[in-house]
N, CA, C and O atoms as a DFTB+ gen file, in Angstrom:
584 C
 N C O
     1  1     -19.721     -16.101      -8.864
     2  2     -20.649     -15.036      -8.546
     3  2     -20.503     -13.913      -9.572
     4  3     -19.399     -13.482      -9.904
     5  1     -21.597     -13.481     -10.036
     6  2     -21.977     -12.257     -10.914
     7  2     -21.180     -10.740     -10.099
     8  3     -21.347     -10.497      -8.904
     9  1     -20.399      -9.934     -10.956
    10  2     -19.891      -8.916     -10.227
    11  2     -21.187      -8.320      -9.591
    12  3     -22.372      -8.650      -9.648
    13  1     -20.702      -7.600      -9.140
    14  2     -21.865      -6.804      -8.338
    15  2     -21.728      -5.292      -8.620
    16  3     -20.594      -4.884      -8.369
    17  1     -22.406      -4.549      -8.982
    18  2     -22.378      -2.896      -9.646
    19  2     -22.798      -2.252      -8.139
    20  3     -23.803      -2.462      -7.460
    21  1     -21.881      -1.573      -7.943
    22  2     -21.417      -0.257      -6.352
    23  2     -22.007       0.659      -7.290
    24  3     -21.159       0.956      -8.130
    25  1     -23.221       1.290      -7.520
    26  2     -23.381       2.716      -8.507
    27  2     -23.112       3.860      -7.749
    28  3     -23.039       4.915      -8.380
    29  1     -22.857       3.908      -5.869
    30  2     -22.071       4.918      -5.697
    31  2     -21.204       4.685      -4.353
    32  3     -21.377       3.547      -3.917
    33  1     -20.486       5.321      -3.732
    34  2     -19.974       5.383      -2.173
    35  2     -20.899       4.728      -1.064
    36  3     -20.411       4.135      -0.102
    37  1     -22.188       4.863      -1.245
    38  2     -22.856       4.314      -0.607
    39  2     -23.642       3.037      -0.680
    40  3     -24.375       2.679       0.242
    41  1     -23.459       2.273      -1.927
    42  2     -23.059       0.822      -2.653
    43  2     -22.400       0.078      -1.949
    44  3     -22.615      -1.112      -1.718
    45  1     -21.243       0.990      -1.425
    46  2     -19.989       0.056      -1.596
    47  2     -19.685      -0.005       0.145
    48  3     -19.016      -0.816       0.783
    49  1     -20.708       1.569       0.748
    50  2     -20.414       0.767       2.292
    51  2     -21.458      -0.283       2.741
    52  3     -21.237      -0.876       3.796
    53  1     -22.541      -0.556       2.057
    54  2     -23.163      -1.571       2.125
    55  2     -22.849      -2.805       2.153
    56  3     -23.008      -3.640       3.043
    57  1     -22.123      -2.932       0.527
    58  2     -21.334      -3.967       0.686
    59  2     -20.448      -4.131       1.623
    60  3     -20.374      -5.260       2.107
    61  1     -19.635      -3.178       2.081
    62  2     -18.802      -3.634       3.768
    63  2     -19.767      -3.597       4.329
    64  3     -20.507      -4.245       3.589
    65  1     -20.524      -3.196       5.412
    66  2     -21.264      -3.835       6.092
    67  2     -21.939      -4.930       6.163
    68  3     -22.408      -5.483       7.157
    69  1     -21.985      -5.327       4.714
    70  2     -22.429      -7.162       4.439
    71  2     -21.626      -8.058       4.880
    72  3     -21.850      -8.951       5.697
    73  1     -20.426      -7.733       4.173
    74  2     -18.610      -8.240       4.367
    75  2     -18.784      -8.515       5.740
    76  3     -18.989      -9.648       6.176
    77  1     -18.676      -7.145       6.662
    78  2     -18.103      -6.843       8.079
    79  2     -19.033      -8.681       9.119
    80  3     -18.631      -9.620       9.806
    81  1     -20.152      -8.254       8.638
    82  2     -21.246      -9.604       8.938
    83  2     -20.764     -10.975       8.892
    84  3     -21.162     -11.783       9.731
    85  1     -20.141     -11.225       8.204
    86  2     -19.551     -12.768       7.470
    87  2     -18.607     -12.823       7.947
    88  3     -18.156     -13.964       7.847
    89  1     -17.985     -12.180       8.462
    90  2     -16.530     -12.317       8.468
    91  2     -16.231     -13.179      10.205
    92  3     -17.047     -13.138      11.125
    93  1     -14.885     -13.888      10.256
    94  2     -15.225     -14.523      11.410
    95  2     -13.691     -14.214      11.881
    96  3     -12.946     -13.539      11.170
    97  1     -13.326     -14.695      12.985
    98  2     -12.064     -14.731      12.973
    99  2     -10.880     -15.053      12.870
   100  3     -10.821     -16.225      13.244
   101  1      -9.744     -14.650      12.537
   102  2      -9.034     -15.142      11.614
   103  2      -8.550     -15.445      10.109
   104  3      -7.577     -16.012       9.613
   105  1      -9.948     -14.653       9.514
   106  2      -9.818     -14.372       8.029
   107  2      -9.407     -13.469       7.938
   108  3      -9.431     -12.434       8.604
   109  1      -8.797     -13.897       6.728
   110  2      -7.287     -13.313       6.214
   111  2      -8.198     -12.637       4.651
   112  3      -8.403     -13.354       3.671
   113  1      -8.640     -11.146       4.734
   114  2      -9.325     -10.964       3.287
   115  2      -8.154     -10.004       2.300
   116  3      -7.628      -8.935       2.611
   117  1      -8.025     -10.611       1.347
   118  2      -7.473     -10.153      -0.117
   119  2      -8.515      -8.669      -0.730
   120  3      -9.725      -8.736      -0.945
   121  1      -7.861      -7.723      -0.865
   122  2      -8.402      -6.676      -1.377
   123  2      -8.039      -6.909      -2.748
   124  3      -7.575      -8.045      -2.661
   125  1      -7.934      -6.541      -4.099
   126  2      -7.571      -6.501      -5.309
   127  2      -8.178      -5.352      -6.356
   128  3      -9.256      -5.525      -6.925
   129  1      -7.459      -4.301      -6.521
   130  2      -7.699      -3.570      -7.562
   131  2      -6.590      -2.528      -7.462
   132  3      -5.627      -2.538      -6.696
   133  1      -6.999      -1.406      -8.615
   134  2      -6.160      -0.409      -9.189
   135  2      -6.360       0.946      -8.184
   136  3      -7.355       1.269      -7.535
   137  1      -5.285       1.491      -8.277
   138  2      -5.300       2.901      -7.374
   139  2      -6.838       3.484      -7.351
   140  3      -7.126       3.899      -8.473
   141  1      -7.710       3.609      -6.583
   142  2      -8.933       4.296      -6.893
   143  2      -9.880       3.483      -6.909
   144  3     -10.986       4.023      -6.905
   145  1      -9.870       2.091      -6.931
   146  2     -11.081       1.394      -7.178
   147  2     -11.822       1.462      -5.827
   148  3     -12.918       0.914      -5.941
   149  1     -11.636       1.872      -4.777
   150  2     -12.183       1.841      -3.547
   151  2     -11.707       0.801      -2.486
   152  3     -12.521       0.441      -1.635
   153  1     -10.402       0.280      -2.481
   154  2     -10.091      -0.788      -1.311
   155  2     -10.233       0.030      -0.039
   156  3     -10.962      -0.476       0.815
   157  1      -9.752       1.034       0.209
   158  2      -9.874       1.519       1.380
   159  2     -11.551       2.019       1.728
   160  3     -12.254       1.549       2.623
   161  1     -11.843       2.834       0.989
   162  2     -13.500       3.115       1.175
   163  2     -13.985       1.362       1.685
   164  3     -14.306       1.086       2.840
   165  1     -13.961       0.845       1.102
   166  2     -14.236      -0.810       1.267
   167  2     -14.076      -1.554       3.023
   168  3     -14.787      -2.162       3.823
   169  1     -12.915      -1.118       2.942
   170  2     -11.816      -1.522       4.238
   171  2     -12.777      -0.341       5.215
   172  3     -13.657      -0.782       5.954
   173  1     -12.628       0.505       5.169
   174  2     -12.741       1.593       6.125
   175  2     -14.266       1.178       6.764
   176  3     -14.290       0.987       7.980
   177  1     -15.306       1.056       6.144
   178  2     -16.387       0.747       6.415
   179  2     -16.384      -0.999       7.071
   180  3     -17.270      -1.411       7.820
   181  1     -15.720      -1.475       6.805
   182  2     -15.403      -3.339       7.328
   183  2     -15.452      -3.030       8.865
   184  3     -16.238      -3.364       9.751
   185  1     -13.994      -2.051       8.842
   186  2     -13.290      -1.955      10.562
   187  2     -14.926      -0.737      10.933
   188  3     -15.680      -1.067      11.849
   189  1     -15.125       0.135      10.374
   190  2     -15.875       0.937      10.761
   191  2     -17.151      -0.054      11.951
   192  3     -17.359       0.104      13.154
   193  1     -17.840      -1.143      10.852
   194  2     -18.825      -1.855      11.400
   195  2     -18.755      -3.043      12.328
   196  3     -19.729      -3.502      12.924
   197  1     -17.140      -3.643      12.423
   198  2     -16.849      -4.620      13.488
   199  2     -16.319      -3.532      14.673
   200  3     -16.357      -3.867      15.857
   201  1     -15.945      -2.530      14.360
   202  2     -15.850      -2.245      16.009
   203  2     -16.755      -1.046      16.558
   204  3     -16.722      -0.172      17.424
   205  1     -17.503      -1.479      15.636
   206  2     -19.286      -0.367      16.417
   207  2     -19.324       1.156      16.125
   208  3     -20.273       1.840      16.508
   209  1     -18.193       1.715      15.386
   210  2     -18.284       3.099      15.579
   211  2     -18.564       3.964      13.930
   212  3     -17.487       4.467      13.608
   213  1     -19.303       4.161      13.205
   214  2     -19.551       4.547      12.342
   215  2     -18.788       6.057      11.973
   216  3     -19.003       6.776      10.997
   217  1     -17.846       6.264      13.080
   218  2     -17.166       7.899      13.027
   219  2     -16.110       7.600      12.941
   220  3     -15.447       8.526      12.474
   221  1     -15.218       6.252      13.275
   222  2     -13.892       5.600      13.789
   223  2     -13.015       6.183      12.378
   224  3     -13.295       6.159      11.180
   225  1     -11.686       6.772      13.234
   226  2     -11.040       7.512      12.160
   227  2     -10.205       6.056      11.450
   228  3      -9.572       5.317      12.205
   229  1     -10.277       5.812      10.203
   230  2      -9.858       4.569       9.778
   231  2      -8.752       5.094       8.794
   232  3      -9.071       4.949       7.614
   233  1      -7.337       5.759       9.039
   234  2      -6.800       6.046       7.785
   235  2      -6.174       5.078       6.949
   236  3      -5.823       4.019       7.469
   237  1      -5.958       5.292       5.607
   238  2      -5.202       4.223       4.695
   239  2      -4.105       3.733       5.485
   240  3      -3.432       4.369       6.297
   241  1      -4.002       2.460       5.132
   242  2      -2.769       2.149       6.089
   243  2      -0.963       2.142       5.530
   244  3       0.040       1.609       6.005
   245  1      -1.241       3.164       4.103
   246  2      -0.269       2.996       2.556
   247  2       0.942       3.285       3.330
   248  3       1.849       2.544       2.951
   249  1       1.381       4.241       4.463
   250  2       2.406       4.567       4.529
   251  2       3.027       3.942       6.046
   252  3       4.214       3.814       6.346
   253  1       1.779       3.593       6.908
   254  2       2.352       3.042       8.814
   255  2       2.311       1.223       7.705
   256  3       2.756       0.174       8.171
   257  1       1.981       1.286       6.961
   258  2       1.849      -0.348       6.427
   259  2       0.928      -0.937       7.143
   260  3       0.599      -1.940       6.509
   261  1       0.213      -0.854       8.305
   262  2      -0.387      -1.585       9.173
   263  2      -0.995      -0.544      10.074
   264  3      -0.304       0.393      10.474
   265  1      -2.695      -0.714      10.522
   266  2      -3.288       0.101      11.145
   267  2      -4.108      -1.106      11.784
   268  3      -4.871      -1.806      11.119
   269  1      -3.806      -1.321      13.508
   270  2      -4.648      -1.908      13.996
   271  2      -5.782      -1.276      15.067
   272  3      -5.769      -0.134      15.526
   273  1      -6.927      -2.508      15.380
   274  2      -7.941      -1.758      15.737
   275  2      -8.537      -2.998      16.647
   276  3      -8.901      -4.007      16.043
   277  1      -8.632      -2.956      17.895
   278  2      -9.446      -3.869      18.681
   279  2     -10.589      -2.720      19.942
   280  3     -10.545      -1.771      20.724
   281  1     -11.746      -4.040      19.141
   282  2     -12.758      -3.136      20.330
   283  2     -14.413      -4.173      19.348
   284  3     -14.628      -4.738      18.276
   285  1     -15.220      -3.809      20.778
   286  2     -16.119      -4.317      19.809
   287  2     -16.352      -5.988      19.752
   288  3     -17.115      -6.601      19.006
   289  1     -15.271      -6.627      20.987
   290  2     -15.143      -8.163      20.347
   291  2     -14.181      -8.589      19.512
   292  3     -13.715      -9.714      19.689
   293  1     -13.641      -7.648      18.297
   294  2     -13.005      -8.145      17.397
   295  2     -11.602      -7.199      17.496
   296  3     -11.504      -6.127      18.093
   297  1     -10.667      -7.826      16.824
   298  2      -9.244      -7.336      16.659
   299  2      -8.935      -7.555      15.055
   300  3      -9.040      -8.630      14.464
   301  1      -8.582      -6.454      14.553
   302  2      -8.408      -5.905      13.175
   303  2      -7.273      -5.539      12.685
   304  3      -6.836      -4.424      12.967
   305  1      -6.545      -6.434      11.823
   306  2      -5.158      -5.631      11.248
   307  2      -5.655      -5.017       9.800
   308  3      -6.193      -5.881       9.109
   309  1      -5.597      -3.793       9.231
   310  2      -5.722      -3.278       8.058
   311  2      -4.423      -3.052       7.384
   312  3      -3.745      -2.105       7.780
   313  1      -4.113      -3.582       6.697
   314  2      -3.019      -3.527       5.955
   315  2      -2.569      -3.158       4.695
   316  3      -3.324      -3.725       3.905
   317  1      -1.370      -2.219       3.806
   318  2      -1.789      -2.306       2.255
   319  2      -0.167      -2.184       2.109
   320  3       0.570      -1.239       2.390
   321  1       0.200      -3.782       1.440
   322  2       1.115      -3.878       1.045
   323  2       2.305      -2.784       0.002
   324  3       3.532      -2.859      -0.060
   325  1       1.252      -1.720      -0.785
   326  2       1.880      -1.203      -1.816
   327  2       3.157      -0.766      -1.860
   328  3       3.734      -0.538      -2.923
   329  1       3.857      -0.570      -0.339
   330  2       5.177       0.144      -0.563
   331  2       6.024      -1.099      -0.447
   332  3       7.244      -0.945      -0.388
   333  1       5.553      -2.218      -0.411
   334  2       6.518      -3.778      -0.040
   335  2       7.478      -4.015      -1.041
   336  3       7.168      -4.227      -2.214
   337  1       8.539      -3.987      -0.653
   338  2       9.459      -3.874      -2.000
   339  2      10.174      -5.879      -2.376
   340  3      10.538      -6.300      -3.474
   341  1      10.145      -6.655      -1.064
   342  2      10.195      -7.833      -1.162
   343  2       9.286      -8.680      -0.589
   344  3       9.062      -8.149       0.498
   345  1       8.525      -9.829      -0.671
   346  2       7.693     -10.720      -0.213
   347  2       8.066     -10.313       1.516
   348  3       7.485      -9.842       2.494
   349  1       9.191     -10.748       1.202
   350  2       9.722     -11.314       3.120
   351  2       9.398     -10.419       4.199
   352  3       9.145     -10.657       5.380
   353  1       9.476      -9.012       3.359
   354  2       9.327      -8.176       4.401
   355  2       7.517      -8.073       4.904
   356  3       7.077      -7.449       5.870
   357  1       7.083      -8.528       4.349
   358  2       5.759      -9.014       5.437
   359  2       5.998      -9.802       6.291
   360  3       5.262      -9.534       7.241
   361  1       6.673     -10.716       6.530
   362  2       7.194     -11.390       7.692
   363  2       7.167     -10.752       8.965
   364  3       6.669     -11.245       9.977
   365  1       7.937      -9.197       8.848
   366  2       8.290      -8.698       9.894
   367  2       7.205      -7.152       9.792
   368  3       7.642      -6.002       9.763
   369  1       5.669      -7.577       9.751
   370  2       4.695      -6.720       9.872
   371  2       3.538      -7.550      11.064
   372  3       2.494      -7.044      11.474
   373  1       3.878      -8.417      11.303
   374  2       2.929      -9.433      12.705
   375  2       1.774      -9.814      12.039
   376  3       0.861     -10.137      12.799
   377  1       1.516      -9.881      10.767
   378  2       0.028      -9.692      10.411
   379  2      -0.540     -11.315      10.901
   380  3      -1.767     -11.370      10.973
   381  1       0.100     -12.448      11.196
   382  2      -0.680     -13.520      11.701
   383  2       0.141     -13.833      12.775
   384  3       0.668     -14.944      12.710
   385  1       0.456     -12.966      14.007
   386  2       1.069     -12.903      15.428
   387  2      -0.526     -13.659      15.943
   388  3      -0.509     -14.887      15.865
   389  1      -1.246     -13.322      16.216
   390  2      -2.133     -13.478      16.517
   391  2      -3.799     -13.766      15.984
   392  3      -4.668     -12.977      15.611
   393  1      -3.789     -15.505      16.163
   394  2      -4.676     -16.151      15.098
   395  2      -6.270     -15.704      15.008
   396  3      -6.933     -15.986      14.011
   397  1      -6.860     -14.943      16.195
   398  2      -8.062     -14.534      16.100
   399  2      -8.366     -12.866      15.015
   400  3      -9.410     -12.477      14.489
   401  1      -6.956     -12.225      15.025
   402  2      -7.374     -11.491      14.122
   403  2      -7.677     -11.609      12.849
   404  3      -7.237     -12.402      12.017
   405  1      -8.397     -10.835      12.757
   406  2      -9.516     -10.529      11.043
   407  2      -8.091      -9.572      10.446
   408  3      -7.501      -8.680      11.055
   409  1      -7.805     -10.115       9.055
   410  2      -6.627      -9.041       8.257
   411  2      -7.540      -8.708       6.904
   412  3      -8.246      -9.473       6.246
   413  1      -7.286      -7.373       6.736
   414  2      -7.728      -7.011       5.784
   415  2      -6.468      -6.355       4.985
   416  3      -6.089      -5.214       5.252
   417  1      -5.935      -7.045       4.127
   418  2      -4.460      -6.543       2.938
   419  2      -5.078      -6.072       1.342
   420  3      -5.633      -6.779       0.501
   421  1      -4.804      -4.875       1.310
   422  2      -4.836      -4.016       0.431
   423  2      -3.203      -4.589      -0.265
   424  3      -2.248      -5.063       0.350
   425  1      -3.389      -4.271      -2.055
   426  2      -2.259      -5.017      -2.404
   427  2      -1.684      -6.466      -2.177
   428  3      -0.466      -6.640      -2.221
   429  1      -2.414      -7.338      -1.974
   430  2      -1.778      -8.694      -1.425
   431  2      -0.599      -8.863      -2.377
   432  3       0.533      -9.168      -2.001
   433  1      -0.963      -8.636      -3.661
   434  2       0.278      -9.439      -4.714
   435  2       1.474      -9.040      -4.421
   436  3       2.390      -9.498      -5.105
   437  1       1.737      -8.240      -3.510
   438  2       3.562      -7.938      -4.058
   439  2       3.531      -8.974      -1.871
   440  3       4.468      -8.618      -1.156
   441  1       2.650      -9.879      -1.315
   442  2       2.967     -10.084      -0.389
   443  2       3.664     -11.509      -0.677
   444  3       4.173     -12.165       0.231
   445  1       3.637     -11.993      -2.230
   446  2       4.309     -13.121      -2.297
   447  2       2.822     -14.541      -2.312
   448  3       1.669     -14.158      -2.115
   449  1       2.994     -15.434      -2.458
   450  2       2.278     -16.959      -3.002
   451  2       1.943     -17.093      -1.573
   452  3       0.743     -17.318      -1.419
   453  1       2.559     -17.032      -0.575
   454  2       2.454     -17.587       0.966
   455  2       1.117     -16.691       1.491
   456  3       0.247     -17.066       2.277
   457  1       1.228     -15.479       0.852
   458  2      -0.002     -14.510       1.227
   459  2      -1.404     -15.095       0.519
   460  3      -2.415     -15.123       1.222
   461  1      -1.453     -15.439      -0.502
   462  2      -2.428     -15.965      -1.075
   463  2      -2.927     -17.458      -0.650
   464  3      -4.152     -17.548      -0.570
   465  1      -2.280     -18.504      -0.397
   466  2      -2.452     -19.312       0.316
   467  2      -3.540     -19.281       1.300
   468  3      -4.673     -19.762       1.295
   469  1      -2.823     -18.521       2.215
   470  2      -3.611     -17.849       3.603
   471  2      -4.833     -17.308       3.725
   472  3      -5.481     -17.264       4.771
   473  1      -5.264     -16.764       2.350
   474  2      -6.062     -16.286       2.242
   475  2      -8.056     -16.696       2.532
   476  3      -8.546     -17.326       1.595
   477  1      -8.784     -16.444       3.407
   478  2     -10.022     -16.901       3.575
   479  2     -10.932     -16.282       2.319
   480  3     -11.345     -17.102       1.499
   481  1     -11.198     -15.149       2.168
   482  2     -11.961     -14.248       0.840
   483  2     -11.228     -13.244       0.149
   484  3     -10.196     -12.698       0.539
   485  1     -11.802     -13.063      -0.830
   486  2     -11.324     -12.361      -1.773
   487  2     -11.528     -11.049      -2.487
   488  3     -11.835     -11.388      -3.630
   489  1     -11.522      -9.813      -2.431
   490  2     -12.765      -8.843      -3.446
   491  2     -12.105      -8.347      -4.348
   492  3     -10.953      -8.140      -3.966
   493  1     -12.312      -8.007      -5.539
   494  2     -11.699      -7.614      -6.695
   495  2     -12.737      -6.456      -6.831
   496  3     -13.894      -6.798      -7.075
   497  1     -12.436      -4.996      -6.689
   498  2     -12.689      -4.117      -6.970
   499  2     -12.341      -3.265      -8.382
   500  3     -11.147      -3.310      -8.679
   501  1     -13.182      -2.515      -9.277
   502  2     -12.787      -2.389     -10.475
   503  2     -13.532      -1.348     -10.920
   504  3     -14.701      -1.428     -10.542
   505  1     -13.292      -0.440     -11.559
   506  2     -13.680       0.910     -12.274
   507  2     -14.392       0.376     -13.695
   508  3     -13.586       0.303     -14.622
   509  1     -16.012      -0.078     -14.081
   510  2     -16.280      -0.093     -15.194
   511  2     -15.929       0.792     -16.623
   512  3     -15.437       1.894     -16.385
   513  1     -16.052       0.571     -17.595
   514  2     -15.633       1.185     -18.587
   515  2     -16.183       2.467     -18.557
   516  3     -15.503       3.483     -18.696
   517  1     -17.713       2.454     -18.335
   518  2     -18.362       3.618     -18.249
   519  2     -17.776       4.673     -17.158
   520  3     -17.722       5.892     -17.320
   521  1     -17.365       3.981     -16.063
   522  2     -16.211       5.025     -15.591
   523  2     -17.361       5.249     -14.356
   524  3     -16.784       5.845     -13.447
   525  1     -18.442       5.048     -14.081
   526  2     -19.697       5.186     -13.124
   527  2     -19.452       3.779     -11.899
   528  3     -19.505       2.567     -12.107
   529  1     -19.167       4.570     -10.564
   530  2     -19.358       3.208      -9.839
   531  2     -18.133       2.344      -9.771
   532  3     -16.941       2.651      -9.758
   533  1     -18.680       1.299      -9.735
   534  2     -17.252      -0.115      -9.126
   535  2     -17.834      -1.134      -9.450
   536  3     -19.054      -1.115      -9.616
   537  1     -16.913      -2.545      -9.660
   538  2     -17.841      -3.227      -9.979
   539  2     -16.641      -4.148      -8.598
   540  3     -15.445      -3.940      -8.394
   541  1     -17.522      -5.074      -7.944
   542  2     -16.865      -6.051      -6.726
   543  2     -17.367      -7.323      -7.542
   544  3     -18.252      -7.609      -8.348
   545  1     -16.354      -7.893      -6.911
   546  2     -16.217      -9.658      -7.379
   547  2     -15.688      -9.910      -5.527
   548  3     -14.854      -9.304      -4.854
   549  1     -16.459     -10.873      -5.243
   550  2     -16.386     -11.208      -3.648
   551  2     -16.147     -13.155      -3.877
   552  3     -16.705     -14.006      -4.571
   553  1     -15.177     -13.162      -3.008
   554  2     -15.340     -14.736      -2.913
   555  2     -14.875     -15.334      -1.928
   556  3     -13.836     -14.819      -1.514
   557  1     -15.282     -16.379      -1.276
   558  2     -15.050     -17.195       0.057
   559  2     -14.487     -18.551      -0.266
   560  3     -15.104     -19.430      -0.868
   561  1     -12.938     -18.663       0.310
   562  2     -12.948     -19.858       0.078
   563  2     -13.655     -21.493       0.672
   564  3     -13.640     -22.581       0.097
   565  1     -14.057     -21.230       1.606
   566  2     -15.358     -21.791       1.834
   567  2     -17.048     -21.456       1.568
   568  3     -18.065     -21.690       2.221
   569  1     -16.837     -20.949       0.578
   570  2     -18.155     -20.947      -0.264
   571  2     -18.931     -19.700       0.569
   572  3     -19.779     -19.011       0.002
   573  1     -18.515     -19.467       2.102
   574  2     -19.138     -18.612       2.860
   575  2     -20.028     -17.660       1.885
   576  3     -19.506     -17.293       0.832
   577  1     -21.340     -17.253       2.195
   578  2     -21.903     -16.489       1.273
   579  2     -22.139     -15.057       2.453
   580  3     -21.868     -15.237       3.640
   581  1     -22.619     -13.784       1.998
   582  2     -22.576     -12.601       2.569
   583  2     -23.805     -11.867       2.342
   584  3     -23.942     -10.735       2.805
């Protein structure tokens, strides 16, 4: 798939609300980019639109490591690995205690090969050169389209 150009904040909650649509339960989605590229703006709008509330206070989850959210039908772990200092210690964060939840992991890479595995989709978020916008790369490992 052709990246896709976010030209502003409101690009990119679109695109979550596309995301939030597709998504089923039990996918496990990979966030991927650099401080700033928008994973959380991204994330925030996902949980925002599966559990109905367009006001829902969604904070980064950088420092509790884990922010969950059920309502709506669906149950939501938001997650962002960045302070993970070894693979293992995701082990002892519950993120697949329970197989109907939807995970959304900010930072997957420092969660180790076992995290990627697991993984249902993918988004690679990215700051063009021009420095305007984001550019998303979205992918399903079942081809799922959005």
């Amino acid at each position: 798939m052709e990246p896709l150009l976010l030209a502003d904040d409101d690009a990119t909650a679109a695109l979550g609300r596309r995301l939030a649509a597709a998504l089923k339960p039990g996918d496990l989605i990979l966030l991927h980019g650099d401080l700033g590229a928008g994973k959380t703006a991204l994330s925030r709008t996902i949980v925002r639109t599966l559990m109905g509330d367009d006001r829902l206070d969604v904070p980064s989850p950088s420092f509790a490591l884990v922010q969950p959210y059920d309502g709506n039908g669906h149950s939501v772990l938001h997650t962002d690995l960045y302070r993970i200092r070894d693979p293992r210690e995701v082990d002892e964060l519950g993120l697949f205690d329970r197989p109907e939840t939807i995970v959304l992991c900010e930072w997957p890479e420092r969660g180790g090969e076992a995290f990627t595995h697991r993984a249902t989709g993918e988004v690679s978020l990215s700051i063009p050169p021009s420095g305007a916008g984001r550019l998303a790369e979205v992918t399903f490992a079942d081809g799922r389209q959005f």
